[in-house]
C-alpha positions as CSV (number, residue, x, y, z in Angstrom):
1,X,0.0,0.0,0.0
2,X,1.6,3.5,-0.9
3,X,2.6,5.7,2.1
4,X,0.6,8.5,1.1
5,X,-2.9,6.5,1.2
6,X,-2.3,4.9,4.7
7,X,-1.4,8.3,6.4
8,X,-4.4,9.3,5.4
9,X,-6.3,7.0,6.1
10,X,-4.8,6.3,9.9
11,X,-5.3,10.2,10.1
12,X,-8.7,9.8,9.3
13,X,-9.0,7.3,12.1
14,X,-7.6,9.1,14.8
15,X,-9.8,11.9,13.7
16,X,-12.9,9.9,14.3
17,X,-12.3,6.9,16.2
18,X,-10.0,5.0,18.8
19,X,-8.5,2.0,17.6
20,X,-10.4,-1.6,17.0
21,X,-11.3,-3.5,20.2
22,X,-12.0,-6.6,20.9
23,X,-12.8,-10.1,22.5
24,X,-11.3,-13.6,22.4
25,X,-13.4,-16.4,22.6
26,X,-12.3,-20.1,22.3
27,X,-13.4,-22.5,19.3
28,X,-12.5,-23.5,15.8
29,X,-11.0,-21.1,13.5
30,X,-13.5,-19.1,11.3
31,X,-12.7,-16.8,8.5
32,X,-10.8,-13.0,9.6
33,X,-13.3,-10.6,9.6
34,X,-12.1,-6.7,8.8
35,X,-13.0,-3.3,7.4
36,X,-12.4,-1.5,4.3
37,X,-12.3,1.3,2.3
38,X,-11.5,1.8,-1.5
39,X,-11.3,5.0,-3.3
40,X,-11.4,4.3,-7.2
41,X,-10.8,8.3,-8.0
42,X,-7.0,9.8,-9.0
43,X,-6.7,11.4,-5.8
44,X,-6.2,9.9,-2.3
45,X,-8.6,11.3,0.5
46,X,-10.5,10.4,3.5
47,X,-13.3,10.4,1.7
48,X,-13.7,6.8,0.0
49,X,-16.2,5.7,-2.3
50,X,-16.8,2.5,-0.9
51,X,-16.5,0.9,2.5
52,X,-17.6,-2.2,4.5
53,X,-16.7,-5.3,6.3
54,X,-15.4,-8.5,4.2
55,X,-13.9,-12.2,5.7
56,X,-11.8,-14.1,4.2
57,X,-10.0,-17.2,5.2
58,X,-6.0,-18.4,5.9
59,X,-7.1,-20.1,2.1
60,X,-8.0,-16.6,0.5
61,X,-11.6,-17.5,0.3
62,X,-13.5,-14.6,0.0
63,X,-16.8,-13.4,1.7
64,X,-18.2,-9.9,1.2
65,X,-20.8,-9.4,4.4
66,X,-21.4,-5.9,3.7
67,X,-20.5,-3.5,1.6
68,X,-21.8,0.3,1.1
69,X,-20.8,3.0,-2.0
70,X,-20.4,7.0,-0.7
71,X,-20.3,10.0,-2.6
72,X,-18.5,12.8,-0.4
73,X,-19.0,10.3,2.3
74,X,-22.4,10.2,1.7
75,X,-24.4,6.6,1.2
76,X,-24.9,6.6,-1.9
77,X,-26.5,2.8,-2.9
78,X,-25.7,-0.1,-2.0
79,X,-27.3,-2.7,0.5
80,X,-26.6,-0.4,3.7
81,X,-27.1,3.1,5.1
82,X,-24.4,3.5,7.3
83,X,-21.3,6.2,7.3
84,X,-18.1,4.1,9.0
85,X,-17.6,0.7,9.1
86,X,-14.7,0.3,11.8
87,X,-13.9,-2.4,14.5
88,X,-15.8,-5.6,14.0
89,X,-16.1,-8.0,16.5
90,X,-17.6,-11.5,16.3
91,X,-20.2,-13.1,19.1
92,X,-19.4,-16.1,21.0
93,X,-20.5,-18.6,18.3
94,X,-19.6,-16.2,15.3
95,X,-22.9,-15.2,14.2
96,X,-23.3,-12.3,14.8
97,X,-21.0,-8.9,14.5
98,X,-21.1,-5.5,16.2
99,X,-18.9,-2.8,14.7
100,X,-18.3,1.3,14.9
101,X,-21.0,2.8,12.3
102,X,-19.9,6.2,13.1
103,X,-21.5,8.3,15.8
104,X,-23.6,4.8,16.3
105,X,-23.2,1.1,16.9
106,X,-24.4,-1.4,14.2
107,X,-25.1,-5.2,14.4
108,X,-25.2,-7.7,11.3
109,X,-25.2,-11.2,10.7
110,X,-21.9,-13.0,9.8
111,X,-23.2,-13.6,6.8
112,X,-24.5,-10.3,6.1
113,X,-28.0,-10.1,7.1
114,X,-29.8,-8.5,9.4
115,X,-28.1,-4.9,9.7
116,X,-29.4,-2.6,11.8
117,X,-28.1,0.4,14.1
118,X,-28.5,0.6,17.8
119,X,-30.1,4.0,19.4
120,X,-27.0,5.6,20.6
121,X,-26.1,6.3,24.4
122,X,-23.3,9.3,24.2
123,X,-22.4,11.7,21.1
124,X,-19.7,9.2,19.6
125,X,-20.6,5.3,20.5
126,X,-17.8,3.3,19.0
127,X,-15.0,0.3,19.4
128,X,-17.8,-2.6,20.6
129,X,-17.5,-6.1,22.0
130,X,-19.8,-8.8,23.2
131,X,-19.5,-10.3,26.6
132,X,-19.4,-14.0,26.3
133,X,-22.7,-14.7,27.2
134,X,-23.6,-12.8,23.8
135,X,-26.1,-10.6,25.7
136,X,-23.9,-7.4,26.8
137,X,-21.9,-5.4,24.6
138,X,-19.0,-3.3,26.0
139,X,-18.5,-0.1,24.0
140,X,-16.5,3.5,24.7
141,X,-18.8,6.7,24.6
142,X,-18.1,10.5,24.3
143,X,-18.0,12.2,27.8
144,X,-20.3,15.2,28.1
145,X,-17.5,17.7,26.3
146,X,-16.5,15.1,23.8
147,X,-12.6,15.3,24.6
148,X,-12.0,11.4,26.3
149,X,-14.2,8.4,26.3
150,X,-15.5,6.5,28.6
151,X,-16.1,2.6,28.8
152,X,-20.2,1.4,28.9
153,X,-21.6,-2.1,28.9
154,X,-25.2,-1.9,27.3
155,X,-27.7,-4.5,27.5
156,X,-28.9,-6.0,24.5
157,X,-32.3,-6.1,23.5
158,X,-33.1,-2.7,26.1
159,X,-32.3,1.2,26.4
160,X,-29.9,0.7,29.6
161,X,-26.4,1.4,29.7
162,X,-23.9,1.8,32.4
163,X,-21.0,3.8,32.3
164,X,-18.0,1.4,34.4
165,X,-15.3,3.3,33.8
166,X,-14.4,6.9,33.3
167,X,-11.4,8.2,31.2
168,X,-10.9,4.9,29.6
169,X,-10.9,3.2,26.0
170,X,-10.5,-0.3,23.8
171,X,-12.4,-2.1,25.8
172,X,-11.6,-6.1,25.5
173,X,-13.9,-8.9,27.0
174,X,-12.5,-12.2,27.8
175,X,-13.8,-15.7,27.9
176,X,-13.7,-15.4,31.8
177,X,-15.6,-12.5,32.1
178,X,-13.2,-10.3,32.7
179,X,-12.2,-6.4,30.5
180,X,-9.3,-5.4,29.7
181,X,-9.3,-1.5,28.7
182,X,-6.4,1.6,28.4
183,X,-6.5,4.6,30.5
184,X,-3.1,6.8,29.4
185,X,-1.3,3.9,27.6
186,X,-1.6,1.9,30.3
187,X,-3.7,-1.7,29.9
188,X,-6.1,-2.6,33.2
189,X,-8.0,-5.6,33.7
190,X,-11.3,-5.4,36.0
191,X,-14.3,-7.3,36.8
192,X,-17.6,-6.6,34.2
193,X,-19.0,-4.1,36.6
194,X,-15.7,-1.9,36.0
195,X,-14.7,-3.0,39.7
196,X,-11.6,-5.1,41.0
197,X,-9.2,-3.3,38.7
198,X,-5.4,-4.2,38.5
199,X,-3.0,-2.0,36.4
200,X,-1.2,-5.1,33.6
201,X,1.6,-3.6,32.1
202,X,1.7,-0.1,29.6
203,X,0.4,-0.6,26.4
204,X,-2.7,-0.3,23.7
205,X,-5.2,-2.3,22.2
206,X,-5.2,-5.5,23.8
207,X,-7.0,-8.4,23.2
208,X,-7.9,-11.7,25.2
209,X,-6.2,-14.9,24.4
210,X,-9.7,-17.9,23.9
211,X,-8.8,-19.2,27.3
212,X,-8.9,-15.7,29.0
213,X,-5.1,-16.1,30.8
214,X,-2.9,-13.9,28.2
215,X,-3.2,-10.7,26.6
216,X,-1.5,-9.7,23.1
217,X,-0.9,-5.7,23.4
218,X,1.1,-3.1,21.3
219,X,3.3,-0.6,22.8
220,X,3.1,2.5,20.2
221,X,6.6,3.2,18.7
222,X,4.9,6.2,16.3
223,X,2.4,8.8,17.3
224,X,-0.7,6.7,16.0
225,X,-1.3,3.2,17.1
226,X,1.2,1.3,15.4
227,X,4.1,-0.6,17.3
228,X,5.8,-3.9,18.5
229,X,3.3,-6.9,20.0
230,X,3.8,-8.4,23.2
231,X,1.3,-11.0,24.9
232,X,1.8,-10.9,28.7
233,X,-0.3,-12.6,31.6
234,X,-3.5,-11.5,33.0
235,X,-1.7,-10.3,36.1
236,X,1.4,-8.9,34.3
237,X,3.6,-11.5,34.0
238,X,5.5,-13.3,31.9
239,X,5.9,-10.4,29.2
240,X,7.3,-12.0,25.8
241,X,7.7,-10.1,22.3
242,X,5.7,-11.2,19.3
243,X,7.5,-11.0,16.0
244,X,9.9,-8.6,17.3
245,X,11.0,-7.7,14.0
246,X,7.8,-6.0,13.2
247,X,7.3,-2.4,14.7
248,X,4.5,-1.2,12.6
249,X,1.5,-3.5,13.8
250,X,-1.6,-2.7,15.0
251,X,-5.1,-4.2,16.3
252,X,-3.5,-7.2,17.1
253,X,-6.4,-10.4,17.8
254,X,-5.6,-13.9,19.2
255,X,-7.2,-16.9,17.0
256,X,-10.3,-19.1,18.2
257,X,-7.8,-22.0,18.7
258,X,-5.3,-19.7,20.3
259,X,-2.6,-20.9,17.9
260,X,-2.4,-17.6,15.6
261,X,-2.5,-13.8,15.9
262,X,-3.6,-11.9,13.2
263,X,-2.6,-7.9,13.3
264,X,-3.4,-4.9,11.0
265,X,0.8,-3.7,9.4
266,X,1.3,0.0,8.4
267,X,1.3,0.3,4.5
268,X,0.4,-3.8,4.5
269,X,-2.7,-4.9,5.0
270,X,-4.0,-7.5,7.4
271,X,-1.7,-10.5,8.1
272,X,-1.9,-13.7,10.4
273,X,1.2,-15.7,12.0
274,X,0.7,-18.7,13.6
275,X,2.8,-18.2,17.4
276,X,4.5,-21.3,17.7
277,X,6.1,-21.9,14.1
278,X,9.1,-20.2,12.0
279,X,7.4,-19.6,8.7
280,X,6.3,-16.2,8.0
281,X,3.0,-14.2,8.3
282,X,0.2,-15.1,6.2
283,X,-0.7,-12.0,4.3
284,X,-4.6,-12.7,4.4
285,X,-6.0,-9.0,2.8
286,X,-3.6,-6.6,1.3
287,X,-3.9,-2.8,0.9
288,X,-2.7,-1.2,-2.5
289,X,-2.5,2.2,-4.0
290,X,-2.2,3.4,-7.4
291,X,-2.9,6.7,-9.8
292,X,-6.0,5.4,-9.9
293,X,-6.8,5.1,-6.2
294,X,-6.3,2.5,-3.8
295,X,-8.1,0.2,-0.9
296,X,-7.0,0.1,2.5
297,X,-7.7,-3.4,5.1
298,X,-7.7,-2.6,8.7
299,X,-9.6,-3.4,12.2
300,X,-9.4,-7.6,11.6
301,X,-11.4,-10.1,14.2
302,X,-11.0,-13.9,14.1
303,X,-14.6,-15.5,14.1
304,X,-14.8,-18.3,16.4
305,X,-16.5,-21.5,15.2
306,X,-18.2,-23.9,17.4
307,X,-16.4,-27.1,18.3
């Protein structure tokens, strides 16, 4: 992907969003969900002309779930009526997907059915995750002057939503019931209430390994979200560098089977390595950029399968 198209478009995310969250949920290992955005026009600009959420598999089988054209960011056609498509994240069971629509949060089917948009609880509802019970989704919201973001935990299915922690961001829900989130690039662990909390190590975007004991983190080497992985223990131990080589990853998300991590790689795409073997990353979706415009990959979650 040419440098010119992926500054803008990681300028355009830390205008508008926090980086993906997520949740790590044990069972076979689905197709890699992840967003896009493609721009067909001469120019490169925030402003793309088509965006959505695709899959596709460590094969390179291909599944579009949704996909929505924009003029001047503006739907227009396409199945969907929504303005962003940033951080998916699967259910427990992979069904289901809740992702950043923008201001909003939306819901669709793995497949791609079933869209809809959820009323929205602050000014800026973004970076969701399901609980692994399927039936709460942690989210970050706006605070009342819109400078800092809060972490809630809304119930599906009703209106309520409770704010559990203040000042707080990329919230991450583990198989054991437990969220991980970053308050000044710093990575806590609490209980689902936002109680019990224990500072983990320094550090963004982390994500639960299935069985809920490990975390896989960045630490930021740039001044956007892009960096060297780690995983580390739930209580901070046991801190071990994950393709060390690689300082430019982001959104880093542990596999169903826990064998692989897949990661989002400044002018890359989205790749996948599995942990314990020597052979190098799977490049699963790759961004490109041309004259003619480009497509950028980003924000990728594993889907768990059931066993």
């Amino acid at each position: 992907m040419g440098i010119l198209l992926r500054l803008v478009a990681v300028l355009a995310v830390l205008a508008v969003a926090a980086p993906a969250a997520h949740a790590g949920f044990p069972g076979r290992n689905g197709a890699i969900g992840f967003a896009f955005s493609a721009n067909t026009g001469g120019e490169v600009g925030p402003l793309f002309e088509s965006a959505g959420l695709e899959a596709r598999t460590l094969r390179g089988e291909r599944s579009d779930i949704v996909t929505c054209e924009r003029t001047d960011g503006v739907p227009s056609g396409g199945r969907c009526r929504v303005r962003e498509f940033r951080s998916p994240s699967y259910a427990p069971g992979g069904r289901r997907i809740v992702f950043d629509a923008g201001a909003r949060l939306g819901l669709i089917g793995a497949g791609g059915t079933g869209l809809s948009l959820l009323p929205p609880v602050t000014g800026n509802d973004g970076d969701p995750v399901f609980s692994p019970d399927g039936r709460r989704i942690a989210f970050t919201g706006t605070d009342d002057g819109g400078a800092t973001t809060d972490v809630w935990v809304l119930r599906r299915g009703s209106m309520f939503a409770r704010k559990i922690v203040t000042g707080a961001s990329m919230p991450a829900w583990s198989s054991r019931n437990e969220l991980a989130w970053v308050r000044d690039g710093r990575i806590h662990v609490s209980n689902r209430k936002g109680e019990r909390r224990r500072l983990v190590t320094s550090g963004i975007a982390p994500d639960w390994a299935p069985g809920g004991g490990r975390l896989v983190f960045v630490r930021p080497t740039a001044a956007y979200p892009d960096g060297r992985m780690f995983t580390i223990g739930a209580r901070g131990r046991v801190l071990r560098p994950f393709l060390p080589s690689v300082r430019d990853a982001s959104a880093p998300v542990w596999s169903p089977n826990g064998r692989w991590i897949a990661f989002e790689r400044l002018f890359t795409g989205v790749l996948a390595k599995r942990i314990s073997s020597r052979a190098e990353a799977v490049l699963v979706a790759e961004s490109q950029a041309s004259g003619d415009g480009g497509s950028s990959y980003f924000d990728p979650s594993w889907r768990p399968r059931p066993r």
